[in-house]
C-alpha positions as a printed Julia matrix, in Angstrom:
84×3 Matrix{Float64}:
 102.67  114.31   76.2
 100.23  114.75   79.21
 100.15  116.91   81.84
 100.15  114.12   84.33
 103.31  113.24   82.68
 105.01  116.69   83.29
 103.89  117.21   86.83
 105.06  112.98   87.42
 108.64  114.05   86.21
 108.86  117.12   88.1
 108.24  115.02   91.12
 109.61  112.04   90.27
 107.66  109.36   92.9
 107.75  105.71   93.19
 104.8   104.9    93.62
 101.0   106.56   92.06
  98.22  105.47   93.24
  94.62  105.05   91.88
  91.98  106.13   92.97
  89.42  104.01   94.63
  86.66  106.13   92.54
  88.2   105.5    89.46
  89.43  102.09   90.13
  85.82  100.43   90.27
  84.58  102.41   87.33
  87.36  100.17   85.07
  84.16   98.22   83.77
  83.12  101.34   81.89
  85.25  101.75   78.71
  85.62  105.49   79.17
  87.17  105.18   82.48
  89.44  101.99   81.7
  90.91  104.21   79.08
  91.69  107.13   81.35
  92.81  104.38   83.57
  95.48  103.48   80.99
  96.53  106.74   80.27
  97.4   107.02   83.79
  99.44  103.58   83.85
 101.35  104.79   80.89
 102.16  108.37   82.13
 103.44  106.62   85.06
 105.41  104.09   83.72
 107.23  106.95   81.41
 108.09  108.82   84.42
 109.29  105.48   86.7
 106.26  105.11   88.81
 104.75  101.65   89.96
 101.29  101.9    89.37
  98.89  101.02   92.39
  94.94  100.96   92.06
  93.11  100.74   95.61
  89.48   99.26   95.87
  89.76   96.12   93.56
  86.86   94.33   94.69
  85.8    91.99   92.47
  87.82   89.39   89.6
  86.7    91.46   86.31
  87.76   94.68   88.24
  90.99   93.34   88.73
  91.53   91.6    85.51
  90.93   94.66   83.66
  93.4    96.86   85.8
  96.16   94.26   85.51
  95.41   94.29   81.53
  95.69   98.06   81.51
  98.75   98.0    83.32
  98.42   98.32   87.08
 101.71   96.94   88.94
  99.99   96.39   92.62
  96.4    96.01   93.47
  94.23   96.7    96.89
  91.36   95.75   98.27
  88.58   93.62   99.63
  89.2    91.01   96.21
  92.62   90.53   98.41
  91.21   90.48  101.82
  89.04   91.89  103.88
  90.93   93.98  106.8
  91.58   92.24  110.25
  92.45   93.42  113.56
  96.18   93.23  114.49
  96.77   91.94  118.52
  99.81   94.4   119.69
């Protein structure tokens, strides 16, 4: 039992959100495991697990493998100017 875990159920949100940082580090072993410790401390609490960033295929790949409900970033689409 982490101490993500405990804080997560104290707060009980939706949504939690990774971290860009951490996100497009999932290539490195080390960091795809933390990656799915997070994903699973979430999911035990109820949380939909979101990792901002994705920029690439393999990045995404690996975060959907570990996991990760919704995915952002420039892999997706490139932001655009909205016309009020």
């Amino acid at each position: 039992y982490s101490i993500l875990r405990e804080l997560l159920s104290f707060m009980t949100p939706d949504f939690l959100k990774i971290d860009i940082k951490l996100a497009q580090q999932a290539e490195n072993p080390v960091k795809l495991q933390e990656i799915r410790h997070i994903v699973e401390d979430g999911h035990a609490v109820g949380c939909s697990v979101i990792a901002e960033g994705v920029e690439t295929e393999n990045q995404h790949k690996l975060l959907e493998q570990a996991g990760v409900d919704l995915f952002q970033g420039y892999y997706f689409g490139k932001p655009e100017a909205v016309k009020a």
